[in-house]
C-alpha positions in Angstrom: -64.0 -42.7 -16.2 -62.6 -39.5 -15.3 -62.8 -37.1 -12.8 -65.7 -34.2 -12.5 -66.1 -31.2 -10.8 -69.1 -30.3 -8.7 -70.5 -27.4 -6.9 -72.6 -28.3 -3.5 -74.7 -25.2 -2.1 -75.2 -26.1 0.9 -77.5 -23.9 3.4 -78.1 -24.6 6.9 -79.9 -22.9 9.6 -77.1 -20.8 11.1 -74.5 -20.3 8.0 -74.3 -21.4 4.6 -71.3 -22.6 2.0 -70.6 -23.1 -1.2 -68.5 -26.3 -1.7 -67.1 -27.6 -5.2 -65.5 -31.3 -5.2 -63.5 -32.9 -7.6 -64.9 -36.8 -7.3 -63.5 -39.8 -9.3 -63.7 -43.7 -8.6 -61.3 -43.1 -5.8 -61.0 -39.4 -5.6 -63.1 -37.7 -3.7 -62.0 -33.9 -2.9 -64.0 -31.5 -1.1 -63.0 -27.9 -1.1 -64.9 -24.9 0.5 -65.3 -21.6 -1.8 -67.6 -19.8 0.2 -68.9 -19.6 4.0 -71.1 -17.2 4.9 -73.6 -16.7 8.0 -77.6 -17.3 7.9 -78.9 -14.3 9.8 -82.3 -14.0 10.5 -84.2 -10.9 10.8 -86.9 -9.4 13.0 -89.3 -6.9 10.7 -92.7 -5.9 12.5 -93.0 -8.6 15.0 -92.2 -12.0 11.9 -89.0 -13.2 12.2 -87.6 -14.0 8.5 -85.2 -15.5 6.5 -82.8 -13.0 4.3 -83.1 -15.1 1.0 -82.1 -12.3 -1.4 -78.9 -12.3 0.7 -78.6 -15.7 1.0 -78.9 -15.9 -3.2 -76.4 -13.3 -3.6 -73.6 -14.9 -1.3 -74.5 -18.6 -3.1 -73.9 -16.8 -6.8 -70.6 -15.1 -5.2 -69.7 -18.5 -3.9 -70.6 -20.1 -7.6 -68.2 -17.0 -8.9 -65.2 -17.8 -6.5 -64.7 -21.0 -8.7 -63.2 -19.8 -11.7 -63.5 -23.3 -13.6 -65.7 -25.4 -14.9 -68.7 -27.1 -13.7 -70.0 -30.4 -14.5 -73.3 -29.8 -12.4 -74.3 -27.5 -9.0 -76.7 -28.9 -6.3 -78.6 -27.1 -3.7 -79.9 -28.3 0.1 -81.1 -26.8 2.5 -82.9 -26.8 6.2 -86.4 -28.2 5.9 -89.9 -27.1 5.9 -89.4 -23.5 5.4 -90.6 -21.7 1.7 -91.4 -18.8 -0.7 -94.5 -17.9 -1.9 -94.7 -16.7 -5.7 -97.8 -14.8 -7.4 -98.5 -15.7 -10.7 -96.1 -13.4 -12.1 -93.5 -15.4 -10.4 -92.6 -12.8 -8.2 -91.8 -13.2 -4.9 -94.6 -12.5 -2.3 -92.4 -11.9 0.6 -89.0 -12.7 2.3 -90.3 -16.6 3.8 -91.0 -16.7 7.2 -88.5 -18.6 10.0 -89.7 -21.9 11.0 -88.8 -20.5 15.1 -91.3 -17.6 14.5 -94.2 -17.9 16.7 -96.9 -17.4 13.9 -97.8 -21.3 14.4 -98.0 -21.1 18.2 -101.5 -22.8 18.6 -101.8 -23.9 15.1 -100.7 -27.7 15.4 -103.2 -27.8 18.2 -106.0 -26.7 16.3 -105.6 -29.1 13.4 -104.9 -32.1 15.2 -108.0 -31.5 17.1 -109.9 -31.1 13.6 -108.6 -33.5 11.4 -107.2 -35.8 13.8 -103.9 -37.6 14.9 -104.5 -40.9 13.3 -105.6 -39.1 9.5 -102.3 -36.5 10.2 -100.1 -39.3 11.1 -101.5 -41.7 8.4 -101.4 -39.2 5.6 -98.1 -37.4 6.4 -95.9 -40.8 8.7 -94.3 -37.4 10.0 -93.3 -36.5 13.8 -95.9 -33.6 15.2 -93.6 -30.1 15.1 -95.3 -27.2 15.4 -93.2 -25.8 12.7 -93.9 -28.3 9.9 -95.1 -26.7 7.0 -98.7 -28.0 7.1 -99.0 -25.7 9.9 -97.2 -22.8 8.4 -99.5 -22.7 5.6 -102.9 -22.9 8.2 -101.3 -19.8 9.3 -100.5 -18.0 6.0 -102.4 -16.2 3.7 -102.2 -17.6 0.7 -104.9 -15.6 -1.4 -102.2 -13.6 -4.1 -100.6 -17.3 -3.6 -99.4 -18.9 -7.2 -97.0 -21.5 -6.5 -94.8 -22.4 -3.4 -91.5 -23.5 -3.1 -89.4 -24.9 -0.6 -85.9 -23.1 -0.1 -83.5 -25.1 -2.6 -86.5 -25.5 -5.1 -86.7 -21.3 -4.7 -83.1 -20.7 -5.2 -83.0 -23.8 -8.2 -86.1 -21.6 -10.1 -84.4 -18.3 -10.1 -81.1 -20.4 -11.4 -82.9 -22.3 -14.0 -86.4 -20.8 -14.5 -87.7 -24.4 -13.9 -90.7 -24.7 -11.0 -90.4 -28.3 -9.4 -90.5 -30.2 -5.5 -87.5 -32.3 -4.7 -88.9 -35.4 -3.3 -86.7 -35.8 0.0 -87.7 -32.3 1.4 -91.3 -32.6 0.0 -91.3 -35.1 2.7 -90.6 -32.8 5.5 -93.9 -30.5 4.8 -96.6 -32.7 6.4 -98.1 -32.8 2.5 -96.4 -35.7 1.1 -97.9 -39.3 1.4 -95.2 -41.3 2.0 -96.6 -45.0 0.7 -97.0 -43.2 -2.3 -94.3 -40.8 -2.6 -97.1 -38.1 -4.0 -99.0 -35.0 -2.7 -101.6 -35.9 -0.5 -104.8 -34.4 -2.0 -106.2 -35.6 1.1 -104.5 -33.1 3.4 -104.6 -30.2 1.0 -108.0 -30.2 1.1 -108.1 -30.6 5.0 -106.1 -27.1 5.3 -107.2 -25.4 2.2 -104.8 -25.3 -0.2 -104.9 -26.1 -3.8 -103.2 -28.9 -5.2 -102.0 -26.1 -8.0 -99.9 -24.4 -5.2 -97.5 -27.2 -5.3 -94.7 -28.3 -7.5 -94.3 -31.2 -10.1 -92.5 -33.4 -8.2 -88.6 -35.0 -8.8 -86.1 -37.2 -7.4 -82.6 -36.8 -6.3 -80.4 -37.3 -9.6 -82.6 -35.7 -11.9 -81.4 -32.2 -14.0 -83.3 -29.3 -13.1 -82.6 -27.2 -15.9 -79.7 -25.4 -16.9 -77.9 -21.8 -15.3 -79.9 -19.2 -17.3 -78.5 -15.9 -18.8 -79.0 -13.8 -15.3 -78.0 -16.3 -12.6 -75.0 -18.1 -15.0 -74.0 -14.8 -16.1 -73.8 -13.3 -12.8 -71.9 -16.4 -11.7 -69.8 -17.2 -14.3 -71.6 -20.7 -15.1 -74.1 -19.9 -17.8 -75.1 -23.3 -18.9 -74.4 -25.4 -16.1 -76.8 -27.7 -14.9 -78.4 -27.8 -11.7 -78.9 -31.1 -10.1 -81.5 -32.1 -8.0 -80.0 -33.7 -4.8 -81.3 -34.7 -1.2 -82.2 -31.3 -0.9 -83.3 -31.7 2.4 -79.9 -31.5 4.0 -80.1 -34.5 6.5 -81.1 -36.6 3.0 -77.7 -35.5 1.9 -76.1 -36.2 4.9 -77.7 -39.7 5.9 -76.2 -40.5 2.0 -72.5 -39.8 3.0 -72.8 -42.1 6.3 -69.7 -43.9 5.7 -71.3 -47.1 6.8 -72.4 -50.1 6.1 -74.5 -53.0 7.8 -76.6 -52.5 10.3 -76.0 -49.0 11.9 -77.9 -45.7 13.1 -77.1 -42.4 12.6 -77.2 -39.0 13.7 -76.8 -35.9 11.8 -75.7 -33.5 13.8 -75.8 -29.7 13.7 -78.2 -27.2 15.1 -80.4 -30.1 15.3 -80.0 -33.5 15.9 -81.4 -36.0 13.9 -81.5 -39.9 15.2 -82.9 -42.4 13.3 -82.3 -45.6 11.3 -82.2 -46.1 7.4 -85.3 -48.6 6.0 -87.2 -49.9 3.1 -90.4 -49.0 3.9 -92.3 -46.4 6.7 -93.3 -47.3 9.7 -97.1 -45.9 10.2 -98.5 -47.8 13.1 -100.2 -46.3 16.4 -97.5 -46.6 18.2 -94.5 -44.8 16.3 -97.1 -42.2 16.1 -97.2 -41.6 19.6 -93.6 -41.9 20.0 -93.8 -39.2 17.8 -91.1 -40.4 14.7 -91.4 -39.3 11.4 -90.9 -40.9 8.2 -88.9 -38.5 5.5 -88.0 -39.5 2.5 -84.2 -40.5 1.5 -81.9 -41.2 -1.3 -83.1 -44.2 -3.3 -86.4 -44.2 -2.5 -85.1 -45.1 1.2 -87.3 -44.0 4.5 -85.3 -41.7 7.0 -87.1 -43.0 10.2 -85.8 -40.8 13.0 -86.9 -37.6 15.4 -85.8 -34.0 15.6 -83.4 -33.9 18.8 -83.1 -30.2 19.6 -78.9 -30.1 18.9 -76.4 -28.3 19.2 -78.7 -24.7 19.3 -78.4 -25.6 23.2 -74.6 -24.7 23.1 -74.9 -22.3 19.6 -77.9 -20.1 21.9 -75.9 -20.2 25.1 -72.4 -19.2 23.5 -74.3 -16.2 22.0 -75.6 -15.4 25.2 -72.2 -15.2 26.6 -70.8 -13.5 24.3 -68.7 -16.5 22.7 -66.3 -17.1 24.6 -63.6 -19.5 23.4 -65.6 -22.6 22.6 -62.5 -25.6 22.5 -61.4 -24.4 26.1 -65.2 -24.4 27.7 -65.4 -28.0 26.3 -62.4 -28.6 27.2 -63.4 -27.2 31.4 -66.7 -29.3 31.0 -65.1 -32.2 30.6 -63.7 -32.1 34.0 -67.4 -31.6 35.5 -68.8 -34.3 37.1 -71.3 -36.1 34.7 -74.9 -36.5 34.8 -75.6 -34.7 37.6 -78.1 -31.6 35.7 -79.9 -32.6 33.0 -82.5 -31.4 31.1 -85.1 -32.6 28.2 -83.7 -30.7 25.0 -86.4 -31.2 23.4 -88.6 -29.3 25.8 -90.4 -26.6 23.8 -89.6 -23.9 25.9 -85.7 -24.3 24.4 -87.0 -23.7 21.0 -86.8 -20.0 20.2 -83.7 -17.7 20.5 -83.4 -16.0 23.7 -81.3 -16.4 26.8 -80.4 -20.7 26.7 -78.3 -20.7 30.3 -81.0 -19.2 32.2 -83.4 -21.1 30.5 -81.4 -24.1 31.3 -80.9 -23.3 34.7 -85.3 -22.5 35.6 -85.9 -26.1 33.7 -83.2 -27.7 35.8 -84.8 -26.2 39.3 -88.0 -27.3 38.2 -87.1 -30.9 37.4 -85.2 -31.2 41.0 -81.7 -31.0 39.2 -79.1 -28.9 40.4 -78.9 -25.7 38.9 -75.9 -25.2 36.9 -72.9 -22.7 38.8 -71.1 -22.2 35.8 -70.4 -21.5 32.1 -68.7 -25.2 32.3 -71.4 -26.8 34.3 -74.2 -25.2 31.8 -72.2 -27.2 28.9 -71.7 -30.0 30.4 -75.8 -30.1 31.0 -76.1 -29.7 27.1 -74.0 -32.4 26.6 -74.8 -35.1 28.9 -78.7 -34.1 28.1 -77.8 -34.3 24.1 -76.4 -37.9 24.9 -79.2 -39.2 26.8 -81.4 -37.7 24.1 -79.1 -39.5 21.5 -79.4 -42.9 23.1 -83.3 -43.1 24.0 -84.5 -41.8 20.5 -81.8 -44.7 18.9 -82.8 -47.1 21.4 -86.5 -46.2 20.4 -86.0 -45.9 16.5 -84.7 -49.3 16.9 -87.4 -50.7 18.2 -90.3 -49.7 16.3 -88.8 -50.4 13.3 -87.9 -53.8 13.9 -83.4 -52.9 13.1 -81.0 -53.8 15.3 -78.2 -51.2 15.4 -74.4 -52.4 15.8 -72.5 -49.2 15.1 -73.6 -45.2 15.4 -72.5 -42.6 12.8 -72.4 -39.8 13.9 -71.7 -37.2 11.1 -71.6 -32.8 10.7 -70.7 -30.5 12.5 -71.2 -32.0 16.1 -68.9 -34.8 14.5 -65.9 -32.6 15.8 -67.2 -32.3 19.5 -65.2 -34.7 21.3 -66.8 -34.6 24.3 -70.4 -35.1 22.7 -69.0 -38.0 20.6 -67.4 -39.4 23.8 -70.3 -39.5 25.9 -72.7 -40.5 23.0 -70.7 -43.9 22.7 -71.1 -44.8 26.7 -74.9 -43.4 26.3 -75.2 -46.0 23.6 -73.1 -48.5 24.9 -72.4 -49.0 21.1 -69.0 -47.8 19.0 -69.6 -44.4 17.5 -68.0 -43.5 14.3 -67.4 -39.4 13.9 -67.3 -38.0 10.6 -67.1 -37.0 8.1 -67.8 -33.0 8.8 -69.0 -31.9 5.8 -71.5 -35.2 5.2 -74.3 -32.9 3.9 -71.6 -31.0 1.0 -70.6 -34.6 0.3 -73.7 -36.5 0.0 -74.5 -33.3 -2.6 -72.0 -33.6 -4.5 -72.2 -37.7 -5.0 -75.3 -37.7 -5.9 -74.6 -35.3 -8.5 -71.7 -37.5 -9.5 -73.6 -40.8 -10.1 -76.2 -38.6 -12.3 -73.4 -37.8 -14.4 -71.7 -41.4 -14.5 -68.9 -40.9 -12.2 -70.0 -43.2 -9.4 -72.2 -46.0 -8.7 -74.9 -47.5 -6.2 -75.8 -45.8 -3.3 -73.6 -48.4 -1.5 -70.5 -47.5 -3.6 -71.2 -43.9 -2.5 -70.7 -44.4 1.3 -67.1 -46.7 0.4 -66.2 -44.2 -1.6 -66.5 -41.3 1.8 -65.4 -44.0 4.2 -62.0 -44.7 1.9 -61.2 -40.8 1.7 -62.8 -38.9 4.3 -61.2 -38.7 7.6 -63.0 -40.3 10.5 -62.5 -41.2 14.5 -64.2 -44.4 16.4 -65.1 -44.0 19.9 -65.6 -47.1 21.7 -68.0 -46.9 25.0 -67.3 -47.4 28.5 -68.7 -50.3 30.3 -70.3 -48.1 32.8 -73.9 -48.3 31.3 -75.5 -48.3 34.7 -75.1 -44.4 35.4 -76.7 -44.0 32.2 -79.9 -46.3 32.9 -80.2 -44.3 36.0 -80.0 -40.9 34.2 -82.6 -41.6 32.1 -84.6 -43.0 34.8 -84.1 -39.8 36.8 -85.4 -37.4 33.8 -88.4 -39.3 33.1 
């Protein structure tokens, strides 16, 4: 069996990369070719993705490797998409999922069609930026076809219009006992069964690079893989684990779950608010959104961004647990001014106000912790799993300090790594499509054997903790 080459587009919510790995039965090589930020941009009041921008750094990405491609794959963030007219012309640069256009919107329908139907039809956790919502609030009359970010960027590649399964499951649209559109909800908000995508699963070809895209590229020809195109999918596929463990994908969100068979619809995981997302293999992603690390991203921007390594570094020296806030308050979710946001939700909860840069950090990550262990804990227990080990894998894998204090949160080992989990789930499942690798299983050993990674066993003081999140309730 020999070795293949494979190109991972990988876009997330702050920056994007292009990634190619060379993967055998024991080789797996990940290399980056491009990184480039993900910028939004304000026009009349909507805030919006650059997508043509985005495109034209993935194709110079594609370009940067000069030779050949067994396959590409594309993932992305979730929920967010383009709107075609029948000419298959884009309607509009798609709208940011932090743009207020949805404020009230969630509220309306649950009131209409009801939590139980929602939660029932959907198994997802109630966001106000899911793309049910979005599309209440769009105007979908010159509306042909919609597709989600990878599926946009996989059409003008190939010319081929379908839905990847795992981030079909993040719109509020996909039934997941049956893995298929929900006529049901559809016809609650309106939309026409037509406006969606022939649905396919991770592993399946696309289509091929056409004359524009491969020839602006280099890799006319080339097939484009489908993947976990939801980028946690991806991700949650590269945990290097095995047994009984829970995970948490880290970046500009957080997202804490456990890995299952089958969703988990009852009463009360709906109003513990978890959602039920679609994963590699047909398996359930049962976990909530965790606001992340836009806490620290928001507040470094606000101060400039200063040296990152040495405030983590001060913060670790400031006395734990002593402000802490609920990250996933809804006030923290759109850009603006995090510290003094932070500090006003700290004054109102009876928490000392953070004094400093430091003391602000060290909120975000003693909160992020806290937030780590009661949505585990909580996963855990609806579901019926008992957890033994945490992974916790991108780019929050290389805080220490986070790591650290999400161990003694836990009171369970955590193992960091590997960075780069969403490139790597990408490329491997692009590599089993084309016979290089095997089961799903086989996948993670293969990571764990060549990807670097660091354990962090917790402290015995679990105590503080329990009293923490006794104090923020």
């Amino acid at each position: 069996m020999s070795e293949k080459v494979f190109a991972a587009v990988d876009l997330g919510a702050s920056s994007g990369r292009v990634m190619t790995a060379r993967v055998g039965p024991d080789v797996l090589d990940l290399r980056e070719e491009r990184r480039f930020a993900n910028r939004p941009v304000r026009v009349n009041g909507t805030l919006h993705w650059d997508i043509l921008g985005l495109y034209g750094n993935v194709l110079d990405g594609l370009r940067a490797h000069t030779g050949e491609l067994a396959s590409i794959g594309i993932d992305s963030w979730a929920v967010d998409y383009g709107l075609l007219d029948e000419d298959g012309k884009l309607l509009g640069n798609p709208v940011h999922y932090r743009d207020g256009r949805t404020d009230g919107v969630m509220e309306r329908l649950r009131a209409e069609i009801g939590d139980d139907l929602l939660y029932r039809e959907s198994g997802l956790q109630f966001l106000p930026f899911n793309t049910i919502y979005q599309l209440a609030a769009d105007d979908l009359s010159r509306a042909h076809s919609l597709l989600l970010i990878p599926d946009l960027l996989a059409h003008w590649m190939t010319g081929e219009t379908v839905a990847e399964r795992t981030n079909a499951s993040t719109t509020g649209l996909l039934d997941p006992r049956t893995g298929l559109w929900s006529t049901t909800l559809l016809d609650l908000v309106g939309a026409s069964p037509d406006l969606l995508a022939p649905l396919v699963d991770p592993g399946e070809v696309i289509g091929r690079m056409g004359p524009e895209a491969g020839g602006e590229c280099g890799h006319r020809g080339t097939p484009v893989t489908a993947v976990g195109s939801h980028d946690t999918a991806s991700a949650v596929a590269a945990v290097p684990a095995s047994g009984r463990f829970g995970y948490i994908s880290c970046g500009t969100w957080s997202l804490v779950g456990v890995e299952l068979d089958e969703p988990v619809l009852g009463e009360e995981s709906r109003k513990a608010n978890f959602t039920n997302e679609g994963g590699v293999d047909d398996t359930v992603r049962y976990l909530r959104n965790v606001m992340g690390l836009w806490l620290l991203q928001e507040s470094m921007r606000a101060w400039g961004n200063p040296d990152l390594p040495a405030l983590l570094a001060e913060a670790a020296r400031v006395p734990g647990l002593r402000s802490l806030i609920d990250p996933d308050d809804p006030e923290f979710l759109p850009p603006g001014d995090m510290p003094s946001r932070i500090a006003a939700h700290c004054r109102r909860r009876g928490f000392p106000e953070p004094a400093t840069r430091a003391e602000t950090v060290r909120c975000i990550m003693d909160s992020l912790a806290l937030a780590h262990r009661e949505t585990l804990r909580e996963a855990a227990r609806l579901s019926g799993t008992e957890v033994e080990v945490v992974h916790l894998v991108g780019g929050g894998s290389r805080n220490e300090l986070l790591c650290r204090l999400t161990a003694d949160a836990c009171g369970l080992p955590l193992v960091a790594g590997p960075v780069e989990a969403t490139a790597l789930g990408n490329v491997l499942v692009q590599a089993r499509a084309h016979g290089i690798v095997g089961s799903l299983a086989e996948m993670r050993e293969l990571v764990a054997a060549t990807q670097p990674l660091r354990r962090y066993e917790p402290s015995a003081d679990s105590g503080r903790w329990d009293e923490a999140a006794e104090r923020l309730r």
